[in-house]
N, C-alpha and C positions, 0 to 999 in steps of 0.2 A: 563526551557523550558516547563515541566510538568505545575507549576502554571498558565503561560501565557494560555496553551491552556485549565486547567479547568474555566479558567477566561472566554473566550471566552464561555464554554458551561454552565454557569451560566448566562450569557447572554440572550443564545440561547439556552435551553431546547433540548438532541435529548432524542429519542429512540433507542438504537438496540438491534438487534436479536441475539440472542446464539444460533445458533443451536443446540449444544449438551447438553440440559437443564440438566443433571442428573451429567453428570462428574464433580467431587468435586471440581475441579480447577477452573469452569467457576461458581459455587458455592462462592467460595473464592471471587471471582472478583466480583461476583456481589455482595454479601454483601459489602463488601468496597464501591462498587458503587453507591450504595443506602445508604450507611452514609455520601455520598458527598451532596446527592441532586443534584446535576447536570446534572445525565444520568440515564435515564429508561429503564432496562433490558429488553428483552421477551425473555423469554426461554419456547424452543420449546422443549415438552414432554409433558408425561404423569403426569398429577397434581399430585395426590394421588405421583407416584414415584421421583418427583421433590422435594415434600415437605420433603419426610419421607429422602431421601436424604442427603438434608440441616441441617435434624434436628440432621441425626447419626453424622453429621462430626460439629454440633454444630455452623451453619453458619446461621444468619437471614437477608432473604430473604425477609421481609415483605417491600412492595411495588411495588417489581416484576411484573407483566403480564407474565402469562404463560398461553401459546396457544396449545392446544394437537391436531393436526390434527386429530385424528381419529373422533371428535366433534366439529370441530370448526361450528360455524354457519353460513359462508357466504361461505363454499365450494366449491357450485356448479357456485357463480358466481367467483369467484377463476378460477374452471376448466374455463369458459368459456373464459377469459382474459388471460390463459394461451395457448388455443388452437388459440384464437387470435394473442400470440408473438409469435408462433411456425408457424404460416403462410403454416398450413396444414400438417405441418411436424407429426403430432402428431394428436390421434384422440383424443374426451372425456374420452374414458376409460383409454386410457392410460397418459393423464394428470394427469386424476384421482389417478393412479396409483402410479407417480413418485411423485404426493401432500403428499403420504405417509410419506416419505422420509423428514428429518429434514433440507437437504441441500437444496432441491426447494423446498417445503414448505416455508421456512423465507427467500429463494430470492423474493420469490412472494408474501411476506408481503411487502417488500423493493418496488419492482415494481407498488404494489397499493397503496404506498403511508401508507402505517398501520405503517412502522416505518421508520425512518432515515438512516440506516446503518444495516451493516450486519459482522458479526466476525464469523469466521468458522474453519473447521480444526484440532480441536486439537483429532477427532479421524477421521475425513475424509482426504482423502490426498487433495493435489494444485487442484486437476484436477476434482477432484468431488466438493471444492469451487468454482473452477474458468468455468467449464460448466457451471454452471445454470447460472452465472452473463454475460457471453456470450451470452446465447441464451434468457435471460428475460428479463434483466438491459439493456444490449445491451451497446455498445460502444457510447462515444458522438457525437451529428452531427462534420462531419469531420474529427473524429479519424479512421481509419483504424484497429488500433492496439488495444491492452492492453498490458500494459509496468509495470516494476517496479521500484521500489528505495529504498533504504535503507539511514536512518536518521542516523545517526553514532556522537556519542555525547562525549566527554570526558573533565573533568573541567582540566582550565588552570590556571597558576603562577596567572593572574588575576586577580580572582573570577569569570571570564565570560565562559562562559563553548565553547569550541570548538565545533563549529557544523558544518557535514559537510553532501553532499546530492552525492549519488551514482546509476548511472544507467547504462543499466539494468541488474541487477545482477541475474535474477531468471525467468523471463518467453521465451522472445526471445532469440533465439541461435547463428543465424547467422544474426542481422537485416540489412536494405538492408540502403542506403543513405538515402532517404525520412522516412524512420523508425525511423532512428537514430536523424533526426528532429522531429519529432513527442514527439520520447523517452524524448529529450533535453527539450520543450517544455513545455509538462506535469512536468517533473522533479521540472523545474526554477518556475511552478507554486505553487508545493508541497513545494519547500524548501522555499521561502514565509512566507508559514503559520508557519514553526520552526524558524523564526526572521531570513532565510539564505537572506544577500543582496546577488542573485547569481553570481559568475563569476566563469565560464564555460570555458570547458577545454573538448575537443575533445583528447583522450589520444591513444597513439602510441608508437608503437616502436623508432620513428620518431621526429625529430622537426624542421619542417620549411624547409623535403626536405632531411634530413640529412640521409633518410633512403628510399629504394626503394621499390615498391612494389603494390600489388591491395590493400593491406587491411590499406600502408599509403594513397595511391588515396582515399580509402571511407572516411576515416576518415577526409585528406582537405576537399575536396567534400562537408562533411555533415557539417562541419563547417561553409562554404560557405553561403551555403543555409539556415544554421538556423541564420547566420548573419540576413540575405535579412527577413527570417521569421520573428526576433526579434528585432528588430534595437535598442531598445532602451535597450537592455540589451548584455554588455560585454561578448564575444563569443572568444577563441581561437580554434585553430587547425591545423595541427595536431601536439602535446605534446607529450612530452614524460614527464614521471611523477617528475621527478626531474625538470624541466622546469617547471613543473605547480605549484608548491610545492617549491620552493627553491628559494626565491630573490635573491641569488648571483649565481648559475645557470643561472636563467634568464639572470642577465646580459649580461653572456655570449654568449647563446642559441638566445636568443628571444631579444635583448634591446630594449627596447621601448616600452615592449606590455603593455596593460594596466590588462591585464589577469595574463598572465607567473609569477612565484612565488608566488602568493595571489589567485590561483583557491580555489574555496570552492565547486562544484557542478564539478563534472566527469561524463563524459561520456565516457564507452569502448564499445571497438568495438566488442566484443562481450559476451556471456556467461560465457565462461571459467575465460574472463580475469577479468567480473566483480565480480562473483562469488567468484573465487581465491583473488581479490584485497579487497573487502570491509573484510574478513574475515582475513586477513593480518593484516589490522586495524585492526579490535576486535581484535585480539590473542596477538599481539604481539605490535600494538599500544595504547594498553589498555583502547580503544573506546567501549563503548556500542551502538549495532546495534542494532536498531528499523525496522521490515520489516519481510519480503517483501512487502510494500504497495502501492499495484495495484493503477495503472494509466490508466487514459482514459476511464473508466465506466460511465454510466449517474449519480450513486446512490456509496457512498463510499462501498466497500466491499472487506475485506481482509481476507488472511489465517492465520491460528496458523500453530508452527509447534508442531506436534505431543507428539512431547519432551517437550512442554511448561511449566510453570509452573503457577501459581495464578498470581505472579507478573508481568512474559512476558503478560496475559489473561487480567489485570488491565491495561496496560502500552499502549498496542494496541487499546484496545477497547476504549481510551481516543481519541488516534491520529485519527481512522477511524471514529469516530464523528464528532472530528474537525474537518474533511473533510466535512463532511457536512453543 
């Protein structure tokens, strides 16, 4: 999967942004990164503390772009275009202010077009990534939302590696029918770029009725509708996961669908259940999870989790360019 998409960005040249230029683990990744040739770091910090950094933990960095906000040279038109995406929310000084700051600082490289992507997180939480892409990146025309997915990879009897695409496991809690379309949408378009041909699976307690309730209603409902949305791409619902997942299931449950038993692309109905569900897989279906990689931004930009290590920092910042 990895080869396909440095393939792609040998291709297509990006950039992105590390916010946290000095922590040694986005150190690690970008040296690797830069012995690819394929993707162009910028790491946002202090040069001088950036280098001597790289040099203690013995990582070379040479090729990098590092941008230190406290001198960057186009700042004040920075602030300007930032008080322009804040639509008054916000005055000069204090655009000024949050420019400081490594997380809107390199979304507002993202948003003027200075780099391709954005990788954040590994000492900011979700929410200090996922504000600035909110309020500067902004959603795409006609997205409402920002959604996520998790890529979930594990190699088969084969050689071809199982891949599978999971939503929304990590931003939306309770999302509503038209969400859960939206969610499906972005998803089928994500799982794409990881070679997923998608079939989708609206997942429930339920299948076909067999269970009562508001949250099996949303989940037909949003099946429905993302039918009508997608026509040209194989949509069930509502599934229960053995249905979706089990050709002989199926035939009992479902016969006939073209979905049931072969889903490759989930959708839950909410939070808890995707959350709980994709980490099922990791643990105990001995899937490697990719993610959470935010859906429905203008500009690719995702979070690390805090716990990451060099390898998760390599393995992300590959996919979140591919998005671009």
């Amino acid at each position: 999967m990895f080869r396909k998409l440095i393939e792609i960005l040998k291709a297509h040249p990006r950039k992105i942004v590390f916010t946290e230029g000095t922590d040694p683990r986005i150190l690690e990744a970008s040296a690797r990164l830069l012995s690819g040739t394929f993707l162009t770091p910028i790491l946002i910090g202090n040069e001088a503390e950036i280098l001597a950094a790289a040099e203690d933990a013995g990582f070379n960095i040479r090729g990098a772009i590092i941008v230190d906000p406290e001198n960057y040279e186009n700042m004040e038109a920075m602030v300007a275009r930032m008080v322009e995406l804040r639509k008054g929310k916000m005055t000069a000084d204090e655009c000024r202010a949050m420019l400081k700051k490594g997380n809107y600082f390199g979304t507002m490289l993202v948003a003027m077009g200075e780099a391709d992507a954005l990788l954040g997180g590994a000492t900011y939480s979700t929410a200090d990534t996922v504000r600035p892409a909110l309020q500067l990146v902004k959603t795409k025309p006609g997205n409402s939302i920002v959604s996520s997915c998790f890529i979930l990879v594990r190699p088969s009897a084969t050689g071809e590696n199982d891949v599978l695409a999971m939503a929304d496991c990590a931003i939306n809690i309770k999302p509503t029918e038209d969400e859960l379309v939206e969610i499906a949408s972005e998803t089928v378009d994500c799982a794409k770029i990881f070679g997923i041909d998608p079939k989708v699976a609206f997942l429930s307690y339920s299948t076909f009725g067999s269970g009562k309730g508001e949250d099996v209603d949303k989940m037909r409902n949003a099946a429905e509708k993302a039918k009508l949305a997608m026509p040209n791409v194989p949509i069930e619902g509502e599934l229960q996961f053995d249905a979706a997942v089990s050709p002989r299931v199926a035939q009992t449950k479902c016969k006939g669908s073209k979905v049931a038993g072969y889903a490759n692309t989930f959708i839950f109905p909410d939070i808890n259940a995707g959350n709980i569900g994709y980490k099922i897989a990791q643990r105990l279906g001995s899937f490697e999870a990719y993610g959470p990689i935010l859906l429905g931004l203008n500009a690719p930009i995702n979070d690390l989790s805090r716990g990451c290590n060099a390898q998760e920092v390599y393995s992300m910042a590959i996919i979140t360019a591919a998005l671009a």
